[in-house]
N, CA, C and O atoms as a GROMACS GRO file, in nm:
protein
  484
    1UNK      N    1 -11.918   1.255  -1.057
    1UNK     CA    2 -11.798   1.173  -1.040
    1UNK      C    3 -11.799   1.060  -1.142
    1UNK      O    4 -11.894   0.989  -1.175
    2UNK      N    5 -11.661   1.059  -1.189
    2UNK     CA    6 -11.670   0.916  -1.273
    2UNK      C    7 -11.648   0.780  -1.246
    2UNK      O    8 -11.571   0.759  -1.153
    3UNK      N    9 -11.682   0.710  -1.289
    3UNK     CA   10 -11.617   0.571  -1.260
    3UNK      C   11 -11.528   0.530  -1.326
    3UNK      O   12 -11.528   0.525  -1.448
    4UNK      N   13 -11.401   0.477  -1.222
    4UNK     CA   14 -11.282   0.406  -1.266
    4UNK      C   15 -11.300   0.327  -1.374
    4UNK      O   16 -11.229   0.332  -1.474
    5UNK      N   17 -11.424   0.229  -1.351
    5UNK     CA   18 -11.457   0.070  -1.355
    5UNK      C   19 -11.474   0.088  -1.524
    5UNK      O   20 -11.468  -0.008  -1.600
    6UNK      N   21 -11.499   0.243  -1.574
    6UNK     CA   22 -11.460   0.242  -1.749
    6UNK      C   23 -11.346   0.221  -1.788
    6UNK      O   24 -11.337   0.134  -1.874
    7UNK      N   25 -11.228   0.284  -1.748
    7UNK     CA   26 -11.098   0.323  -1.768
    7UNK      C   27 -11.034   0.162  -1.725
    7UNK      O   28 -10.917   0.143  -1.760
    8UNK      N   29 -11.100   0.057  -1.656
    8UNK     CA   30 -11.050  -0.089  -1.642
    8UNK      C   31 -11.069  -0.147  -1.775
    8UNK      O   32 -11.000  -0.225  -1.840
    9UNK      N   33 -11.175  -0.093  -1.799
    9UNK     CA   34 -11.291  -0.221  -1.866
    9UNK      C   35 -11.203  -0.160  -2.046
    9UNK      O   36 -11.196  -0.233  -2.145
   10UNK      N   37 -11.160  -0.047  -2.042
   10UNK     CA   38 -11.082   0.014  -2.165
   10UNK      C   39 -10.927  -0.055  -2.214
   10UNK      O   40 -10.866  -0.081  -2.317
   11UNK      N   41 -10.909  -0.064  -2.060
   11UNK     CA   42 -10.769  -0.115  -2.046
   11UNK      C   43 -10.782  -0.275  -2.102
   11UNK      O   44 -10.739  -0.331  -2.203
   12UNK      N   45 -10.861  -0.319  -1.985
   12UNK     CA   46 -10.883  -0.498  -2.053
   12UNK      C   47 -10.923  -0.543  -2.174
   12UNK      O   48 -10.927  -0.662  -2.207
   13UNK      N   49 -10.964  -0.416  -2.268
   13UNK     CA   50 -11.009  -0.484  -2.398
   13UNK      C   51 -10.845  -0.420  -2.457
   13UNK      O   52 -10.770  -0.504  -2.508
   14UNK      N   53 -10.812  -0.316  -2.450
   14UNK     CA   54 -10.658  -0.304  -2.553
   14UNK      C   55 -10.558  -0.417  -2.468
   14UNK      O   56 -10.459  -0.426  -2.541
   15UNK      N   57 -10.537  -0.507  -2.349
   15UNK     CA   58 -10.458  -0.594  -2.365
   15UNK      C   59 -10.542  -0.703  -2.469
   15UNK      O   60 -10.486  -0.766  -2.559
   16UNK      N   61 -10.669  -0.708  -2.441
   16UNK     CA   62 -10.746  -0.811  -2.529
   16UNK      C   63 -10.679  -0.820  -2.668
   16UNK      O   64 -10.646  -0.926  -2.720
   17UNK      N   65 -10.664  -0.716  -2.715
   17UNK     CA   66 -10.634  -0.641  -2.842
   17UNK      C   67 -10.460  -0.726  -2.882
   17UNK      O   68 -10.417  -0.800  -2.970
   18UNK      N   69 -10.418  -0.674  -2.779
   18UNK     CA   70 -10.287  -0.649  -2.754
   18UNK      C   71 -10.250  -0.871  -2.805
   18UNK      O   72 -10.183  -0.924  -2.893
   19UNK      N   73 -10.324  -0.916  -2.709
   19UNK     CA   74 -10.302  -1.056  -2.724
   19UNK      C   75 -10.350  -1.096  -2.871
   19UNK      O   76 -10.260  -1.148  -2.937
   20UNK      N   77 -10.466  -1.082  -2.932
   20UNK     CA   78 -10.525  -1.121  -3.032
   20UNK      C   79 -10.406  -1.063  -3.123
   20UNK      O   80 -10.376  -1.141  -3.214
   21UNK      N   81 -10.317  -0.923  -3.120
   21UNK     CA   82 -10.261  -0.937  -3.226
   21UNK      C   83 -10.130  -1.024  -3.210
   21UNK      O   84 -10.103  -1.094  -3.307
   22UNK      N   85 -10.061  -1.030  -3.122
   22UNK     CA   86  -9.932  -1.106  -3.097
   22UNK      C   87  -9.974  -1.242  -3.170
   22UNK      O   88  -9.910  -1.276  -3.270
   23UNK      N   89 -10.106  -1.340  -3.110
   23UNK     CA   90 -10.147  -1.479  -3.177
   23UNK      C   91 -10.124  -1.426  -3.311
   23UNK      O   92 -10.021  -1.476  -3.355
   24UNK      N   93 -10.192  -1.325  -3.417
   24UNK     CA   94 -10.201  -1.334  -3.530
   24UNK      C   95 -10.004  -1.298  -3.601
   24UNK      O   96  -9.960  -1.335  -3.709
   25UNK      N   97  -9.932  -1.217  -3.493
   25UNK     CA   98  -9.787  -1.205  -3.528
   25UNK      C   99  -9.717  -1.340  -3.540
   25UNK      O  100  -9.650  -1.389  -3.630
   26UNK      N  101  -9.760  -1.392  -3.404
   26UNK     CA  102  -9.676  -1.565  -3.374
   26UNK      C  103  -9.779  -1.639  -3.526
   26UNK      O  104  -9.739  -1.690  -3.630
   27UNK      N  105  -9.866  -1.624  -3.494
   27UNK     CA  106  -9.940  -1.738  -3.642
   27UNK      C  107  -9.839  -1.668  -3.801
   27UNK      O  108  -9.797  -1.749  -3.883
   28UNK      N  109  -9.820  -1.553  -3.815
   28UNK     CA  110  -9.787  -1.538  -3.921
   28UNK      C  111  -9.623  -1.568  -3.946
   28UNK      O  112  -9.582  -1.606  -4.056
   29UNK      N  113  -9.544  -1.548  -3.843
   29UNK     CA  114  -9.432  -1.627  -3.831
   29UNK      C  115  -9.449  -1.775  -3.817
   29UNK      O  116  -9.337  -1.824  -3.832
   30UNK      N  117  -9.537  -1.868  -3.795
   30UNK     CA  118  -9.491  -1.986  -3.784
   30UNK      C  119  -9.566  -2.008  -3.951
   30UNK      O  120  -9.485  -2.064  -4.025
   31UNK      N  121  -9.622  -1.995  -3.980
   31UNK     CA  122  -9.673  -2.007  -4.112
   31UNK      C  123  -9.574  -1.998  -4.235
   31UNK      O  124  -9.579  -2.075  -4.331
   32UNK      N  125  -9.457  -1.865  -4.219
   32UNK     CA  126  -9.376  -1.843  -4.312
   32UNK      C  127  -9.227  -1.942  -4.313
   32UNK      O  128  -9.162  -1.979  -4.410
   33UNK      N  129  -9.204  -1.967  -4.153
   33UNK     CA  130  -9.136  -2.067  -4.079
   33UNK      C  131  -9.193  -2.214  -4.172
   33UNK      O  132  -9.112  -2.294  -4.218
   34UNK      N  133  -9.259  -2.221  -4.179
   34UNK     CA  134  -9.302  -2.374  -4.178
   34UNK      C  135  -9.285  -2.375  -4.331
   34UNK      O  136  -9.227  -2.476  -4.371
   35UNK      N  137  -9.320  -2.286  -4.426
   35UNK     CA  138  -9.292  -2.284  -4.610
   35UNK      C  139  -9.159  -2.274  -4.621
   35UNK      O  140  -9.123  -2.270  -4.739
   36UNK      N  141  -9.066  -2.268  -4.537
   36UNK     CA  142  -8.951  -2.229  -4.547
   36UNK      C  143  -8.891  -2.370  -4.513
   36UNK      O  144  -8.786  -2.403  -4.569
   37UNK      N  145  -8.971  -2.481  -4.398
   37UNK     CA  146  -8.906  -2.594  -4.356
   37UNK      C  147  -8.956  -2.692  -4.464
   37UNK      O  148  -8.873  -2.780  -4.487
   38UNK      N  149  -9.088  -2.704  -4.547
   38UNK     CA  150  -9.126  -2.758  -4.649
   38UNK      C  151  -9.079  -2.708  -4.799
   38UNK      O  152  -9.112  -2.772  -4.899
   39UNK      N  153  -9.008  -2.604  -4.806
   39UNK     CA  154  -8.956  -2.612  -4.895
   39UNK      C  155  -8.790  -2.703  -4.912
   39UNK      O  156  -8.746  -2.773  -5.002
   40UNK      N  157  -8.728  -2.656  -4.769
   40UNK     CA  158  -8.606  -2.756  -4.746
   40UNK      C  159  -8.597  -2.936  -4.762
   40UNK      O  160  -8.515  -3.010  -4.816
   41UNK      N  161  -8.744  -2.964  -4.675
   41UNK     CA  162  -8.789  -3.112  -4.734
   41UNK      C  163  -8.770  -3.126  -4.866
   41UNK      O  164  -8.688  -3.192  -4.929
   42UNK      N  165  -8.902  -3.021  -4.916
   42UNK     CA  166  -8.892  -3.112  -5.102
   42UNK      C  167  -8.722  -3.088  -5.170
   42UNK      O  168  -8.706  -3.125  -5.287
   43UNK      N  169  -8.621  -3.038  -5.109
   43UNK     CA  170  -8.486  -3.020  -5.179
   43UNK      C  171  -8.442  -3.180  -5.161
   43UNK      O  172  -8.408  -3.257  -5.251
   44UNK      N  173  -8.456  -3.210  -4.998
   44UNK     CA  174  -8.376  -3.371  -4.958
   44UNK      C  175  -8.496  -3.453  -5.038
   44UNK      O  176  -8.448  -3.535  -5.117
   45UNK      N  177  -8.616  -3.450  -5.036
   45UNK     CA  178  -8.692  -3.516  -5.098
   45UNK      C  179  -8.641  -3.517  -5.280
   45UNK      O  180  -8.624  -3.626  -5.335
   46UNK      N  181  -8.626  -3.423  -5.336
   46UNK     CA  182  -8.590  -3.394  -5.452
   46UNK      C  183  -8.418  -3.477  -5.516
   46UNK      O  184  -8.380  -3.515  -5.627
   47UNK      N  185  -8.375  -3.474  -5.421
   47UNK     CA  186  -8.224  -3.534  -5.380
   47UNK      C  187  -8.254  -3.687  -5.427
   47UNK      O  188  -8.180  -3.744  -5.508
   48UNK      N  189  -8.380  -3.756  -5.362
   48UNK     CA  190  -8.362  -3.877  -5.391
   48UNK      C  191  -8.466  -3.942  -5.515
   48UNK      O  192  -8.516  -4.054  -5.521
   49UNK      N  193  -8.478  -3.829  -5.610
   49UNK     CA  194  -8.557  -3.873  -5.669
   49UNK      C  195  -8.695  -3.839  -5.739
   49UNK      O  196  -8.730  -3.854  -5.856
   50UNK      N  197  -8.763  -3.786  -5.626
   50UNK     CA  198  -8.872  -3.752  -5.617
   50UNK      C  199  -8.892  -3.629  -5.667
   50UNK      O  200  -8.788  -3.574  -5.704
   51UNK      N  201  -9.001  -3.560  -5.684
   51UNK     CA  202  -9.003  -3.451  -5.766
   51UNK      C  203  -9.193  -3.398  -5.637
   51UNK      O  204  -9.304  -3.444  -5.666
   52UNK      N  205  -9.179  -3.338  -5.561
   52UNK     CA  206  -9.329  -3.306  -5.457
   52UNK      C  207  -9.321  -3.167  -5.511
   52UNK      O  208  -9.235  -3.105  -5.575
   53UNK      N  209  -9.439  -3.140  -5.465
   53UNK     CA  210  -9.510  -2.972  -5.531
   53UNK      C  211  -9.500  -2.904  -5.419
   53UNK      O  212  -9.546  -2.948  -5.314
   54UNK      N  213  -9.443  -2.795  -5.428
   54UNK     CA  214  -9.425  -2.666  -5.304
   54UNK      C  215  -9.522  -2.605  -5.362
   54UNK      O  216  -9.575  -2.617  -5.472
   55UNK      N  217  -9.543  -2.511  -5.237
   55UNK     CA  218  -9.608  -2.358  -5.267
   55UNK      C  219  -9.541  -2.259  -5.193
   55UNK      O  220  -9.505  -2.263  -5.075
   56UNK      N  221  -9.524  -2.146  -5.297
   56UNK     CA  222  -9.450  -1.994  -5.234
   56UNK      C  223  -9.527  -1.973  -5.148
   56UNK      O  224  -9.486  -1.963  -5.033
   57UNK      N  225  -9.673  -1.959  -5.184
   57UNK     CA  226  -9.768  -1.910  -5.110
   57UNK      C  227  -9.740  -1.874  -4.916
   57UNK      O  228  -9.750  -1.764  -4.860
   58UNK      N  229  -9.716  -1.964  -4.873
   58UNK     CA  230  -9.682  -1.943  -4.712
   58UNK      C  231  -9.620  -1.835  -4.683
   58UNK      O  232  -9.687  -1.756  -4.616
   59UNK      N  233  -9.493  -1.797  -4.716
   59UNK     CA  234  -9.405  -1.673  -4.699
   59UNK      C  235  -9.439  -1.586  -4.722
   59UNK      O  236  -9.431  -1.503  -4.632
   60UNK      N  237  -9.488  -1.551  -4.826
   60UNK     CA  238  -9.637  -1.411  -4.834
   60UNK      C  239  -9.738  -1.396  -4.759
   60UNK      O  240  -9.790  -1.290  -4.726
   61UNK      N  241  -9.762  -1.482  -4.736
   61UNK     CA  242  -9.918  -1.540  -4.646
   61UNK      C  243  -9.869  -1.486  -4.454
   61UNK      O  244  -9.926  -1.414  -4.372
   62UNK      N  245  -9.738  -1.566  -4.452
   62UNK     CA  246  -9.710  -1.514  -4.334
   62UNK      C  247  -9.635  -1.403  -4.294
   62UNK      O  248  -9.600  -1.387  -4.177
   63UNK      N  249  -9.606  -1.321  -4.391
   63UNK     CA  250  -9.554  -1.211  -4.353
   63UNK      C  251  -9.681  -1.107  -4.365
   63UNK      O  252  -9.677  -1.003  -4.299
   64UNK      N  253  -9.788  -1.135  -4.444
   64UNK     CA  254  -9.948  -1.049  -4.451
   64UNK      C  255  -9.996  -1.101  -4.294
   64UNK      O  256 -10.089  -1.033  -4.250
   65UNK      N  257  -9.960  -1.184  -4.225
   65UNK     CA  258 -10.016  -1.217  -4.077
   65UNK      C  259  -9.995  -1.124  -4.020
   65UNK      O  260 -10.071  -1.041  -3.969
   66UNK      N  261  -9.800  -1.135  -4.027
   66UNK     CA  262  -9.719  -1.056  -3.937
   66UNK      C  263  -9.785  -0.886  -3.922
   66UNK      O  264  -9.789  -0.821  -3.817
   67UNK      N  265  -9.824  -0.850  -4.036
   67UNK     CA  266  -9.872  -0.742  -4.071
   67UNK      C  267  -9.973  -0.688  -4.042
   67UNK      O  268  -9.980  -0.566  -4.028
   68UNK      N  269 -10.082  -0.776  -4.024
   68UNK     CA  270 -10.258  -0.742  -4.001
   68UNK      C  271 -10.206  -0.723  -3.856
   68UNK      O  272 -10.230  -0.613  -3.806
   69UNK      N  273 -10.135  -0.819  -3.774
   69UNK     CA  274 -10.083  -0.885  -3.694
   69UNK      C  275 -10.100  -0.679  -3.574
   69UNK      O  276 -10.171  -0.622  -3.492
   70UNK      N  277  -9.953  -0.658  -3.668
   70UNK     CA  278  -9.903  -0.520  -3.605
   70UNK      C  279  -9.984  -0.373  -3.637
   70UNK      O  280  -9.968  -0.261  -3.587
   71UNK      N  281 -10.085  -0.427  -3.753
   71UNK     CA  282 -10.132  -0.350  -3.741
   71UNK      C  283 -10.257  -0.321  -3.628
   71UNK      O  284 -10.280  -0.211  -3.578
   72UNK      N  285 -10.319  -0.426  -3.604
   72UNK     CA  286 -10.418  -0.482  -3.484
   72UNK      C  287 -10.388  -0.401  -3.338
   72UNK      O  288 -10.469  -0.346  -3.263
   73UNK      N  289 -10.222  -0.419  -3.324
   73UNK     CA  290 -10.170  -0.385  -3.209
   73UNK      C  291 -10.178  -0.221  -3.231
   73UNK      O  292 -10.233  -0.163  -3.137
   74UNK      N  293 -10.141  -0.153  -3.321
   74UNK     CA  294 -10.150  -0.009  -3.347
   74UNK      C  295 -10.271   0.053  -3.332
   74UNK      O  296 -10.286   0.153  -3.262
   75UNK      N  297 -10.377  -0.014  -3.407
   75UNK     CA  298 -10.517   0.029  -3.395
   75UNK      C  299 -10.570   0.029  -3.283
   75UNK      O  300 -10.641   0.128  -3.266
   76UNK      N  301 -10.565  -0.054  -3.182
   76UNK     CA  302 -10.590  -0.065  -3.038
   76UNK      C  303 -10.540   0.019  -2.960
   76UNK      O  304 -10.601   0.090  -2.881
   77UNK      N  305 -10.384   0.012  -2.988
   77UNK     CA  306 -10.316   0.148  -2.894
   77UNK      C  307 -10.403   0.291  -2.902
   77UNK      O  308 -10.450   0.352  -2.806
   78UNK      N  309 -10.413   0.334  -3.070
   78UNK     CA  310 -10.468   0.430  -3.090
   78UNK      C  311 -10.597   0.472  -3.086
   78UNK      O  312 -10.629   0.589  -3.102
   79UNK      N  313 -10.685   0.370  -3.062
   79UNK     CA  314 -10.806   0.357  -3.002
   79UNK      C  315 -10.818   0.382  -2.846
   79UNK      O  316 -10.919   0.435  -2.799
   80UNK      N  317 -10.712   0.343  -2.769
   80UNK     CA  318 -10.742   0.300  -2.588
   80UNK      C  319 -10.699   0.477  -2.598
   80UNK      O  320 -10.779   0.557  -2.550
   81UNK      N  321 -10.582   0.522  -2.656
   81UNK     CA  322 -10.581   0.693  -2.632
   81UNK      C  323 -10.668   0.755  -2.628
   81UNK      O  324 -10.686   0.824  -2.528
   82UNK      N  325 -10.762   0.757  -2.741
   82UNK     CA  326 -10.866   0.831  -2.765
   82UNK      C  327 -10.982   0.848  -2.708
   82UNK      O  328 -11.067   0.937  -2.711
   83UNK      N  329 -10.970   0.715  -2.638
   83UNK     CA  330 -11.080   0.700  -2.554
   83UNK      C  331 -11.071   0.749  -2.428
   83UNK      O  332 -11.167   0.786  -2.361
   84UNK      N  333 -10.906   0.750  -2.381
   84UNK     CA  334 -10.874   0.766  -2.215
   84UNK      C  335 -10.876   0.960  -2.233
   84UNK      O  336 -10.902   1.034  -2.138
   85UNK      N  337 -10.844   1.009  -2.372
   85UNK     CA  338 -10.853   1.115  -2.361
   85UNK      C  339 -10.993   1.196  -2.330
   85UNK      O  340 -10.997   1.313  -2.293
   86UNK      N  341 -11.092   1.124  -2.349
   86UNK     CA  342 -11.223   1.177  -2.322
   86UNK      C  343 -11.309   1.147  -2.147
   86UNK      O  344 -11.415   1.184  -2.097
   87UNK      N  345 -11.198   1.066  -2.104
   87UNK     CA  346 -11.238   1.072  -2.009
   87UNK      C  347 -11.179   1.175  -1.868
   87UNK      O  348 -11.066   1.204  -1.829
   88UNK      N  349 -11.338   1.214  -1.813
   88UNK     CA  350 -11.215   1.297  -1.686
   88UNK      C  351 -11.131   1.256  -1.593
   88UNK      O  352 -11.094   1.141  -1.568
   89UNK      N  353 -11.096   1.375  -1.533
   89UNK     CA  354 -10.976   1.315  -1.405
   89UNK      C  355 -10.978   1.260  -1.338
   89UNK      O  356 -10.872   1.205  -1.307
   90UNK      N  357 -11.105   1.227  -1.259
   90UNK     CA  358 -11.191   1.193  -1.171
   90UNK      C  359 -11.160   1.030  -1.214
   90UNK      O  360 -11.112   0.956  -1.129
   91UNK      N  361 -11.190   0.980  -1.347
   91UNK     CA  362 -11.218   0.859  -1.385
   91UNK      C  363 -11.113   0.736  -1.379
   91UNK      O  364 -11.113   0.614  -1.394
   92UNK      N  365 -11.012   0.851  -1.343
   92UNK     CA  366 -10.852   0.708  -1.326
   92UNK      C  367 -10.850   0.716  -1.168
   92UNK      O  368 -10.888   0.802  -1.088
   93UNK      N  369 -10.776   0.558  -1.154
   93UNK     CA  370 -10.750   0.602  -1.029
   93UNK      C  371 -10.636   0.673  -0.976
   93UNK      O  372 -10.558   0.717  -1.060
   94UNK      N  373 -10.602   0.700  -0.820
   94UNK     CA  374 -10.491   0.774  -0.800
   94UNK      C  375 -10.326   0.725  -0.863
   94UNK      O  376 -10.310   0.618  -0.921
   95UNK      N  377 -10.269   0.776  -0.849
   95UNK     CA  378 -10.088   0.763  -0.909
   95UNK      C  379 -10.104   0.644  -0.983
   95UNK      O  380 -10.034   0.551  -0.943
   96UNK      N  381 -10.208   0.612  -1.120
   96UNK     CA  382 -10.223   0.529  -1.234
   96UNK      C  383 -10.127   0.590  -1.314
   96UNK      O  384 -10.112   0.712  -1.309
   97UNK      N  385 -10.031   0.494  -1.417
   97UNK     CA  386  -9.994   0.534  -1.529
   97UNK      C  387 -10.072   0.489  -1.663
   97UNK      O  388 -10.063   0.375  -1.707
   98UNK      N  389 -10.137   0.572  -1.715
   98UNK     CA  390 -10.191   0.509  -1.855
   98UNK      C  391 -10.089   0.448  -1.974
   98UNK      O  392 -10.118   0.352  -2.045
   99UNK      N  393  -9.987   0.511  -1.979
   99UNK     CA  394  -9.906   0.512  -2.081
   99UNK      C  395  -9.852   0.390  -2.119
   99UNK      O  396  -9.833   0.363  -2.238
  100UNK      N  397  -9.809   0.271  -1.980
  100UNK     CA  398  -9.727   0.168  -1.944
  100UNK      C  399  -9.786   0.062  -2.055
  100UNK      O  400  -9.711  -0.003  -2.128
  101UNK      N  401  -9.970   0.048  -2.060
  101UNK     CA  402  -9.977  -0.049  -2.141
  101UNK      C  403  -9.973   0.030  -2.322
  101UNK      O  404  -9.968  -0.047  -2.418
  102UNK      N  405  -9.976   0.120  -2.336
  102UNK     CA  406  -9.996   0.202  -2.527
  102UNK      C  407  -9.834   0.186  -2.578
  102UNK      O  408  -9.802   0.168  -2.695
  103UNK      N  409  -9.720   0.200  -2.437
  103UNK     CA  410  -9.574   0.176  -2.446
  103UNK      C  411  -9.564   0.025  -2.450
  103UNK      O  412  -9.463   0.005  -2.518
  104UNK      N  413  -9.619  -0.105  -2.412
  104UNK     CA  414  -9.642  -0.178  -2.492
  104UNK      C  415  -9.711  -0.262  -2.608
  104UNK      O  416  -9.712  -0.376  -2.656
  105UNK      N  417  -9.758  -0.158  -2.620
  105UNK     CA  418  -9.850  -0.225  -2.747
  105UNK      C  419  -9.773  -0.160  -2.868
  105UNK      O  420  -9.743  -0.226  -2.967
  106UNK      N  421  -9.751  -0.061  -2.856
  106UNK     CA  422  -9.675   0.013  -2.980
  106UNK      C  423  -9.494  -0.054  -2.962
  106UNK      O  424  -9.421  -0.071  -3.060
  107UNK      N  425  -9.463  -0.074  -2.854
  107UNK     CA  426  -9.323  -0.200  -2.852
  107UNK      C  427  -9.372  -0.308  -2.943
  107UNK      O  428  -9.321  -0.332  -3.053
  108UNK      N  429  -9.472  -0.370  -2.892
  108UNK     CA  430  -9.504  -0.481  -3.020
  108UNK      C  431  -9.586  -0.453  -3.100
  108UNK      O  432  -9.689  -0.521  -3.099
  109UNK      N  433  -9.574  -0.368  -3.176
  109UNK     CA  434  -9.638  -0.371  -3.294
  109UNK      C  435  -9.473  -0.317  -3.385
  109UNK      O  436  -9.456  -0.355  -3.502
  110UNK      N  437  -9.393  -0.251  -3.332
  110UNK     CA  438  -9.252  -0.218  -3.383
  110UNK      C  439  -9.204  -0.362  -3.451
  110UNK      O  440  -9.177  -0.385  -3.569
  111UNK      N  441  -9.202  -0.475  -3.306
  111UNK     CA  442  -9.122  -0.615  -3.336
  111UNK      C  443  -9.177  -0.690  -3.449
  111UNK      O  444  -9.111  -0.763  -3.523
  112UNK      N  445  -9.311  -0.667  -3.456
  112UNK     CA  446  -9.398  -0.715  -3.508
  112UNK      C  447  -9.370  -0.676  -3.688
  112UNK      O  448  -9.396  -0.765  -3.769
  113UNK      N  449  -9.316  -0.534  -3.742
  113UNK     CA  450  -9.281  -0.465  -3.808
  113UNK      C  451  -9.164  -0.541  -3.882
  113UNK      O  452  -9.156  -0.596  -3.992
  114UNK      N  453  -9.080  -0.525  -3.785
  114UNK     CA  454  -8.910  -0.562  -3.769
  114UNK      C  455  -8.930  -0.705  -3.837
  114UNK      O  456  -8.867  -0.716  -3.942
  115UNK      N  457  -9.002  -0.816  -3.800
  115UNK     CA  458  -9.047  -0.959  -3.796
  115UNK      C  459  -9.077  -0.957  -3.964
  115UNK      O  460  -9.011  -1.022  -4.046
  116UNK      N  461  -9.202  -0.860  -3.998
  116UNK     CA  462  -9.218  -0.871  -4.080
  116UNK      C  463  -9.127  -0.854  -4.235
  116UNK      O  464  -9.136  -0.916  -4.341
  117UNK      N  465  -9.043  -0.748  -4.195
  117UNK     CA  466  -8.970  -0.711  -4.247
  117UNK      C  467  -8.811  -0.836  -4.300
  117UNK      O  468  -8.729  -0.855  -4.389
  118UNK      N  469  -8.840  -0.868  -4.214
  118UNK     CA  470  -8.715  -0.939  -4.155
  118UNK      C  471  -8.774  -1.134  -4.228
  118UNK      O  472  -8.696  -1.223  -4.262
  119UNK      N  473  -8.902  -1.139  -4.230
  119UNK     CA  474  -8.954  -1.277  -4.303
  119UNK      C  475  -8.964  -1.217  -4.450
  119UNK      O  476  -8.986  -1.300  -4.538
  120UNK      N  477  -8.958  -1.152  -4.468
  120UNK     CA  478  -8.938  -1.065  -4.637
  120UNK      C  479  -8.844  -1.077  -4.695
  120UNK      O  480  -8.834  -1.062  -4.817
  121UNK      N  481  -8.763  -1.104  -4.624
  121UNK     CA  482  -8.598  -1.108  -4.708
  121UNK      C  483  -8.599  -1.229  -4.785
  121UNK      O  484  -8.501  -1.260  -4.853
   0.00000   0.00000   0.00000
């Protein structure tokens, strides 16, 4: 007989997964967000005079977040499958759905995509 208590302990590391990549999605959007609000400064700053040094750098930087970001979430999904596939029947519990959390992780790793795509422009 197997134990459930794997098929938990599988589950709790791909939400683990699941969270660590969203922080690195939200970090890479506020990063590209924020080169985008410091570049608007140095314009009003520039307005009166002044001449401050930007960097592009951020908007690249945070759309490569967005990215590691979704990819994190993919690798996990496709990891928790592979793993639930090796386990027997025995090892889930009764009327479990596996699918509910890989259907969100691969939801956000899509937005995560979309985000990235979408801080690119």
């Amino acid at each position: 007989m197997s134990d459930p208590r794997n098929f938990f302990a599988a589950e709790r590391t791909l939400l683990a997964w699941i969270r660590t990549g969203l922080t690195i999605i939200a970090l890479g959007f506020v990063v590209a967000r924020f080169g985008l609000f410091m570049r608007l400064f140095a314009r009003s700053v520039a307005a009166e005079g002044v001449q401050p040094e930007t960097s592009r750098l951020s908007g690249p930087l945070g759309v490569l977040l967005v990215g590691v970001g979704a990819f994190a979430v993919i690798l996990a999904a496709t990891q928790f499958r592979g793993y639930v596939r090796t386990l027997q029947p025995d090892g889930f519990p009764p009327n479990y759905r596996t699918s509910t959390a890989v259907i969100l992780a691969y939801t956000i790793a899509a937005i995560g995509v979309v985000l990235g795509v979408y801080l690119a422009r």
